[in-house]
N, C-alpha and C positions, 0 to 999 in steps of 0.2 A: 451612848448608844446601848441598846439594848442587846443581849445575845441573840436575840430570832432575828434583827436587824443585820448583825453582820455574821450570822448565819447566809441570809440570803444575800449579801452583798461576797463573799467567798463564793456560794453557788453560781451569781454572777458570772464572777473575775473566769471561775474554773470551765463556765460553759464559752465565757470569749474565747479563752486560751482555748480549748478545743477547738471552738471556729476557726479559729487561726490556724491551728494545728493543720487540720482535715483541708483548709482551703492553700495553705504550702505545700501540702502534700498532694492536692489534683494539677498546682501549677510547675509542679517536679514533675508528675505523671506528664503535664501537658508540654511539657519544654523537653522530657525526654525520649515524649514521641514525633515532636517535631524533629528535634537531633534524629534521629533512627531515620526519617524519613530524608533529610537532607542527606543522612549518610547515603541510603538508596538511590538516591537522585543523583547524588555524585559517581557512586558505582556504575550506575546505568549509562552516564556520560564519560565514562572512564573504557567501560566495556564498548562503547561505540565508537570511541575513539581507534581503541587497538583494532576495532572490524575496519575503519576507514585505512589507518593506515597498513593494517595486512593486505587490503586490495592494491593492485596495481598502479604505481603512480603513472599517472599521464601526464608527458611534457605537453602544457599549453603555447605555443609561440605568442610572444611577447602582446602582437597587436589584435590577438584573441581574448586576450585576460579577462578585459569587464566586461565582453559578451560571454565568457563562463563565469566569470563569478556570479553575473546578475541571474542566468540559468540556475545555476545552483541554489538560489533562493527560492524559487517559483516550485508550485505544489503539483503534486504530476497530472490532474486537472491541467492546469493553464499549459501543462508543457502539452498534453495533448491537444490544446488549440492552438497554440502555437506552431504546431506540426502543423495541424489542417491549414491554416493561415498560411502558412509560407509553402505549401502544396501549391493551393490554388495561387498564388501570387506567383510563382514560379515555374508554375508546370509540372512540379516533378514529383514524386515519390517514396515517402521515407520505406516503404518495403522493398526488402534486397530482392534483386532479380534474382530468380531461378534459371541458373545455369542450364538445369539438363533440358529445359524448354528452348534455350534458343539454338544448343546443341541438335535438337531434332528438328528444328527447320530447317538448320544451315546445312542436315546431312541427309535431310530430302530429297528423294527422287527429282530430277529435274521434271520428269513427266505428268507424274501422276499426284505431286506436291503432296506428299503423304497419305496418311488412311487418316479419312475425316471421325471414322469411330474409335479413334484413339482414347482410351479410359486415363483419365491423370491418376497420380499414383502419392502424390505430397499434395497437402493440404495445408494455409492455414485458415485459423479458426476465430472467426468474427463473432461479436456479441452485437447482436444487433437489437435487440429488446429485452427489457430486464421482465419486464410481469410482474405479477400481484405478487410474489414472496420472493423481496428482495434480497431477505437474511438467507437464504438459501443458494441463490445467486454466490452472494459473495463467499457463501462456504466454498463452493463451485469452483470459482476463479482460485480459491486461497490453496486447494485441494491440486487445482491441472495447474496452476505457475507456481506453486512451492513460494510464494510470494506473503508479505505480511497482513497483517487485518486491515490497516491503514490503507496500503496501496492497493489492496485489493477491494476495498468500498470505496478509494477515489477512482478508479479502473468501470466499476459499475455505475458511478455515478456520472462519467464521464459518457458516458452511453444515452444519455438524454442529448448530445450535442453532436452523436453519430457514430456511426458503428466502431469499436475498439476488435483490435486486435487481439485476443485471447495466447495463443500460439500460434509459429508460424512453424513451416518445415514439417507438419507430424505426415505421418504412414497413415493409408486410409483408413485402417483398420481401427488405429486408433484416435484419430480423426472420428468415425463412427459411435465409438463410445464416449468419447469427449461430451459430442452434440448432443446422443442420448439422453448423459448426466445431467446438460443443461436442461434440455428439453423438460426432463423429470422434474427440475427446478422452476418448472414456470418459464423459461425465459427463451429467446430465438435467436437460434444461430446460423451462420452459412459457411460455408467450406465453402471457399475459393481457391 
């Protein structure tokens, strides 16, 4: 062989060896950023763990079990039709009666059955149209329930299938501002 022959045949070997080099060293990069992110993944599953168990345990009785466990699958979408579903199937009501309403019947003049101009004074606060700017919507919701991005764009989206809940129990006052905020958002709400 000649010298320019294994001149270029070393040139070779040393630019493989670099490719190898440079291509172990993006699959080091790439494997130690999939590690970092499993680690994150686990942390995140770790950190939700200790929030489920810092919450309150609730005793299930025995012959409830696979009707909460299968609940606890379902996306808060379905639980919201689910609610409607077993409303009208049953007749009843998932909003808690307000006490001080049937307090003021029951303490009603027998005569004159109250003052018909009675102003209500607790509000809650239905979302009953979301509108052209949805992201804003859900800033809305994430903002008045302290609630996450997730449940609060299934909460909106969950509004194409009938009015949701927003808060219940507020003071009119801020009741008023609530509605505003939406309002300003594009979207229609009612105080019931």
């Amino acid at each position: 062989m000649t010298e320019e022959t294994q001149n270029q045949q070393k040139q070779e070997e040393q630019n493989t060896q670099e490719q190898t080099k440079n291509e172990s060293e993006k699959e080091s990069e790439e494997k130690a950023k999939e590690t970092q992110q499993k680690q994150e993944t686990e942390e995140t599953k770790e950190e939700e763990k200790e929030v489920d168990s810092q919450e309150e345990e609730i005793e299930v009785p025995e012959k409830f079990k696979k009707i909460v466990e299968e609940i606890e699958k379902m996306s808060v979408v379905d639980l919201a039709e689910l609610v409607k579903i077993l409303e009208k199937k049953f007749g009843v009501s998932a909003q808690p009666q307000m006490v001080a309403s049937a307090v003021g019947v029951a303490g009603a003049p027998a005569g004159g059955g109250g003052e018909a101009g009675e102003e209500k004074t607790v509000f809650n606060i239905e979302l009953v149209e979301v509108g052209p700017k949805k992201i804003e919507v859900i800033k809305a919701v994430r903002d008045v329930t302290q609630k996450g991005l997730k449940e609060s764009k299934d909460l909106v989206d969950a509004v194409e299938k009938g009015p949701q809940v927003i808060k219940e129990n507020v003071k009119k006052e801020e009741a008023e501002e609530i509605k505003k905020k939406f309002e300003e958002a594009g979207a229609k709400v009612e105080l019931k």
